[in-house]
N, C-alpha and C positions, 0 to 999 in steps of 0.2 A: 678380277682380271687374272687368269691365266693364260700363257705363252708355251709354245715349243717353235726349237729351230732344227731343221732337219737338212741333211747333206745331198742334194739331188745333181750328179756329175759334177760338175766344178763350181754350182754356186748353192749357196745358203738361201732355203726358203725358211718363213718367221709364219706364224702362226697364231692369233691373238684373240681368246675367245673373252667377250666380255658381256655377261649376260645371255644373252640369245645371240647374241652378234658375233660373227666370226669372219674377221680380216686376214689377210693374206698380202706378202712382199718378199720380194725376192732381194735379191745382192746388186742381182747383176741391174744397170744402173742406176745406182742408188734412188731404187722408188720408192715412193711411201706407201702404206697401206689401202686397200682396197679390199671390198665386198667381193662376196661369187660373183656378183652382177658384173663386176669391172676387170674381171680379170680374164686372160686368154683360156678356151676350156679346149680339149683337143676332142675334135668329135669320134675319133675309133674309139678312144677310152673310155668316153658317154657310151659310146654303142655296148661296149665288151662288159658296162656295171649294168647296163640295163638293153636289155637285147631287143626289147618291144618299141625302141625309138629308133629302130632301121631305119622306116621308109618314112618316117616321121620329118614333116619341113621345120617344125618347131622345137628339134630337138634339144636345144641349149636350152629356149625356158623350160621343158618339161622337166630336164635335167638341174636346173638350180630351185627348182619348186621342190622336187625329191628332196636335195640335199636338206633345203630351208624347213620341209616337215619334219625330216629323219631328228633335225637341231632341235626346233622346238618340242618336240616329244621327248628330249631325254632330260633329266629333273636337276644335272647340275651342272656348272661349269667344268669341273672335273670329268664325271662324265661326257662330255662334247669333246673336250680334250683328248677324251680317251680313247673316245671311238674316229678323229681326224688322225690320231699317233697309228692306231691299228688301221684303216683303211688306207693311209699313203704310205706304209711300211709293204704295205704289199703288192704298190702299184712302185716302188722301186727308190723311194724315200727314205734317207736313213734315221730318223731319229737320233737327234744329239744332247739336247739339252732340253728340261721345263723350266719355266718359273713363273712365279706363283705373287701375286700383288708386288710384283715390281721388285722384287727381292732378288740376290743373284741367281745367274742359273745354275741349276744343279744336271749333273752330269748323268744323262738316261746309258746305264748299263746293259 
């Protein structure tokens, strides 16, 4: 199991990839974790990663089947980690903390 928490406007998103599985929870009221399938996805920002799901009705599943291959092709925890740290770093995410088998977090510079 590795985690990151990152700073998005005024609340804490958590980040928890464990194996293949990658959950998601926010601050803001104290929810608990959720899959891509369960969580609110914004469709401009679907449209702006993948521009071919314009006029597409289906565009939220063809968008969490993307994510869900992009995960399963990469060979480690760390790697999945590393590639959620760099893609919502640059949708406006700030990166604060990892941590690594439940261990404290350590401080992302």
């Amino acid at each position: 199991m590795i985690g990151a928490i990152f700073k998005y406007g005024i609340q804490l998103v958590e980040v928890r990839v464990i194996d293949k599985k990658v959950l998601f929870r926010t601050s803001q009221f104290n929810s608990s974790f959720a899959d891509i399938k369960g969580i609110k996805l914004n469709q401009e920002g679907c449209i702006k990663e993948f521009p071919d799901l314009i006029d597409k009705e289906d565009w939220r599943e063809q968008t969490i089947e993307r994510f869900q291959e992009k995960i399963n092709n990469l060979q480690s925890e760390k790697d999945r980690i590393e590639y959620i740290i760099e893609d919502l770093t640059k949708h406006g995410y700030e990166p604060k903390y990892i941590q690594k088998q439940g261990f404290r977090p350590i401080k992302i510079k």
